[in-house]
N, C-alpha and C positions, 0 to 999 in steps of 0.2 A: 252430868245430868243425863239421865235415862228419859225417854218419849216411845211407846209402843202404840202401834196401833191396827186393830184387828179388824179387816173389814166384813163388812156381810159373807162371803163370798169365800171365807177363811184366810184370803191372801194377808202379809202380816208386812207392815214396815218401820222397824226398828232402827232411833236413833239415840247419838249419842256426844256430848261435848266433854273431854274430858280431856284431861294430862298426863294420867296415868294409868291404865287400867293395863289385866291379865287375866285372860280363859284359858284355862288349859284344856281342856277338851272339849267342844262344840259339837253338835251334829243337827241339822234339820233340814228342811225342804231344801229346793233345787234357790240357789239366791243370787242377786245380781248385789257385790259391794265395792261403795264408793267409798272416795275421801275427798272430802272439799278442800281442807289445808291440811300443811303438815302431811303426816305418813302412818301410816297402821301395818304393823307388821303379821305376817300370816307365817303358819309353818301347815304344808299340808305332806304326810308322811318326813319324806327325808327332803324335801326344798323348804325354800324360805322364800319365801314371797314378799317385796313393798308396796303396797297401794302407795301414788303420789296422786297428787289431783292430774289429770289429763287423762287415767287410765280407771279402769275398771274392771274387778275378778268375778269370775262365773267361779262357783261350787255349785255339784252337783247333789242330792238328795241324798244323806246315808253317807256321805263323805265325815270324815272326823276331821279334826282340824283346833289349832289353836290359834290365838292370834292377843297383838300387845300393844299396848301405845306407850313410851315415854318420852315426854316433853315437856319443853321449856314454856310452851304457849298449848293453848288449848285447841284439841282438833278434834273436827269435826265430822263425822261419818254416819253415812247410811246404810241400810242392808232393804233391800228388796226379798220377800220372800215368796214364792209360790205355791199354793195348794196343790198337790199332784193333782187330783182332780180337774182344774184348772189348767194344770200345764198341759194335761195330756188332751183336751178338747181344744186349746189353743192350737197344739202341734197338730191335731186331726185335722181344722180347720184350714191349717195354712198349707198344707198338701193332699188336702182331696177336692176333687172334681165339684161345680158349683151342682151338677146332676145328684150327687152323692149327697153331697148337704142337706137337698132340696128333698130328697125322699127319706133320707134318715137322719133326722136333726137331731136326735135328741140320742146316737149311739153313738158312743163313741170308747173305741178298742180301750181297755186295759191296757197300762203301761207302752203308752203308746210313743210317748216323747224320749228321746233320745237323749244319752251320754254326751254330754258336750265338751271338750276340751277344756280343762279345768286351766286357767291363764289368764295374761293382762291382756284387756283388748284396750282400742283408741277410746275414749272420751272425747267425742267433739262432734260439731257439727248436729244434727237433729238428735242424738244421744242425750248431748249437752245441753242444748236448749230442751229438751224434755225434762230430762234431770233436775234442773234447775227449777222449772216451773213445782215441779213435785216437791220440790225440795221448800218453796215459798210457802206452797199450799199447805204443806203436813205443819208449817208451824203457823200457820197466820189462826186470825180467829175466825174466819170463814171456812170450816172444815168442812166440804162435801165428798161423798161414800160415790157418788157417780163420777164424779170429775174425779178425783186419787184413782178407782178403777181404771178410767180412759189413761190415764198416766199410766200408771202397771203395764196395759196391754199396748199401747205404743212405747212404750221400754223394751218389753218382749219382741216388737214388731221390728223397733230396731236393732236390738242382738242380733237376730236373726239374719239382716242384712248384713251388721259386721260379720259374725259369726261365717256366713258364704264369701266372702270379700277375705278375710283374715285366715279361715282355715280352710275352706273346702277347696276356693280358686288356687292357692298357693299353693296347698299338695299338689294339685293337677299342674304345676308347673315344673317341679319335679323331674328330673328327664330318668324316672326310673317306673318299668314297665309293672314288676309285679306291686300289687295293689296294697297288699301287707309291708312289703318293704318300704315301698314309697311312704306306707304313712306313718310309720316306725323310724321312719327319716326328722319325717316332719315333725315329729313329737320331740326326738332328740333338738334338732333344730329351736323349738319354742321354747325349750329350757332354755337353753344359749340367751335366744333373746330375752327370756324374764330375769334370767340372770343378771342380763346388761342393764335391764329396766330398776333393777333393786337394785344393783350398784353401779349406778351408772356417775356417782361422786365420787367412787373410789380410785383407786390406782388399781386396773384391771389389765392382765396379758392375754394372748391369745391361747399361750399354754392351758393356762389358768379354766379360760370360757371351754375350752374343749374337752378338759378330766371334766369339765361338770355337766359335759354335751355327751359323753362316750363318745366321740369320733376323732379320729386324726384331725392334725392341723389342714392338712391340704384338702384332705375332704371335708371339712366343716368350711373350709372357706369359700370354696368352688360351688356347693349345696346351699350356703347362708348366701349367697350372691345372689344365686341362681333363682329362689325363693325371697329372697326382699330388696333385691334390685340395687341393692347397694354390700359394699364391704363390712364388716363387722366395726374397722374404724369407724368410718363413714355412718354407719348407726348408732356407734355410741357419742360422735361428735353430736350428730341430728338431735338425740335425746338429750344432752346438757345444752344447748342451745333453744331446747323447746323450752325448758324449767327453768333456764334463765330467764325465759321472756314472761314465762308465769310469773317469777319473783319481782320482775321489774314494776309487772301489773299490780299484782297485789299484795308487794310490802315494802316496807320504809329501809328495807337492809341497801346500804351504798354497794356502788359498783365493784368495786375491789372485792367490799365482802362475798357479793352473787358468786365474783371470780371463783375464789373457794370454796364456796358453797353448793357448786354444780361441780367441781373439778377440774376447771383448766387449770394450766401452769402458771401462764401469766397473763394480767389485761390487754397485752396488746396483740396475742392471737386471739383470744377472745372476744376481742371488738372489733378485729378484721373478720375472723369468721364469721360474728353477730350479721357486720354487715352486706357480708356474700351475701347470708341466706336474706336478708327481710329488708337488703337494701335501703336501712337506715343504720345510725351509731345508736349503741344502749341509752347511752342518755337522750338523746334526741329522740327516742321509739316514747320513755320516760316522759320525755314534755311532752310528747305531741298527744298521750292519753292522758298526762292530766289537762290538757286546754278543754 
């Protein structure tokens, strides 16, 4: 089931519940896309990309791209789209002077909004709760053109904070001086981790992350630390432990099966890990969100 919806404004947001679909070749405005369950696969040039619910992918305008769903149960995705027009008054807005506003409201530069890192970022927190609301609103029968716009531009509002938070502060931590290099690091780096993000079920080595990172092992390790504060184990454990606690929340799949289904070996590091991180046991996290 396909839902499109056009606003005043030309911003567009495009949904869909299905099991199986394939586009092979895509291209439009600058877009923000989700996945509430399940997983939608992306290929943009030579990567493969998985949306899971928890994350969400920025493409940029004039990007090509394909992308596919196959499954067992029906999932369900969104795409946020922006009118250049749009983006680039939003992006004029959010970096000029209130003086500047204030005397030329109604100019605003040509191609003005920027290249953004085409990637998985977090889904959570005010993202999340945004989303979600947007997400009620585009299908209930109370359909308002002002309220879905204030959704859009607090979407954008929060990218942007991810966006500074996820790419710009993390380059700048970098302990490499020229500005091209450092962010040709960074870039290497973010494959690595979207690699881990799309298979972070698999049986994955460090060899493996680094032919897909271009970098040595000892320099992907000491740069992936150095930029996400943690070891590349240590983040792919953090991410099957995040999608465990998603699965516990929202499906009927038993314990053993999550085991498998996020990648551990066995349940019983599994539920000791579970419980370092959230200081409860899987099943007990389980009762105590359905009471």
């Amino acid at each position: 089931m396909k839902k499109i919806q056009i606003l005043n404004n030309q911003n567009k947001i495009h949904s869909e519940i299905t099991k199986n679909a394939y586009y092979l070749n895509e291209c439009h405005e600058f877009s923000i896309r989700i996945v509430f369950n399940g997983y939608e696969e992306y290929r943009l040039g030579n990567r493969a990309l998985k949306i899971y619910p928890g994350n969400f992918l920025v493409i940029n305008e004039g990007t090509a791209f394909g992308r596919t769903i196959f499954s067992e149960y029906p999932v369900n995705t969104i795409a946020l789209l922006y009118n250049q027009q749009f983006l680039n008054s939003f992006h004029h807005s959010m970096n000029s002077s209130d003086s500047i506003l204030l005397d030329e409201p109604f100019v605003v530069p040509e191609n003005s909004s920027p290249k953004f890192l085409e990637t998985l970022y977090p889904m959570k927190g005010d993202m999340l709760f945004n989303l979600q609301h947007l997400k009620n609103l585009f299908n209930s029968d109370n359909y308002n053109d002002l309220l879905m716009n204030e959704y859009l531009i607090h979407s954008l509002i929060n990218f942007y904070r991810i966006y500074n938070k996820e790419v710009l502060s993390k380059t700048e931590q970098l302990n490499v001086l020229n500005y091209g290099t450092r962010k040709e690091l960074f870039r290497r780096l973010n494959n690595a981790k979207d690699y881990m993000q799309s298979n972070y079920n698999q049986v994955i080595g460090l060899d493996e992350i680094c032919q897909y990172a271009c970098l040595s092992p000892t320099h992907f390790y000491r740069t992936f630390k150095q930029t996400f504060n943690c070891s590349p184990h240590q983040y792919l454990i953090q991410l099957r432990l995040s999608q465990a606690k998603f699965l516990l929340k929202n499906s009927s799949y038993e314990i053993r099966e999550i085991v498998n289904l996020v990648g551990f070996d066995s349940a019983s590091s599994f539920i000791r890990l579970f419980k370092e991180k959230f200081g409860v046991t899987p099943g007990n996290y389980r009762i105590r969100i359905a009471a």
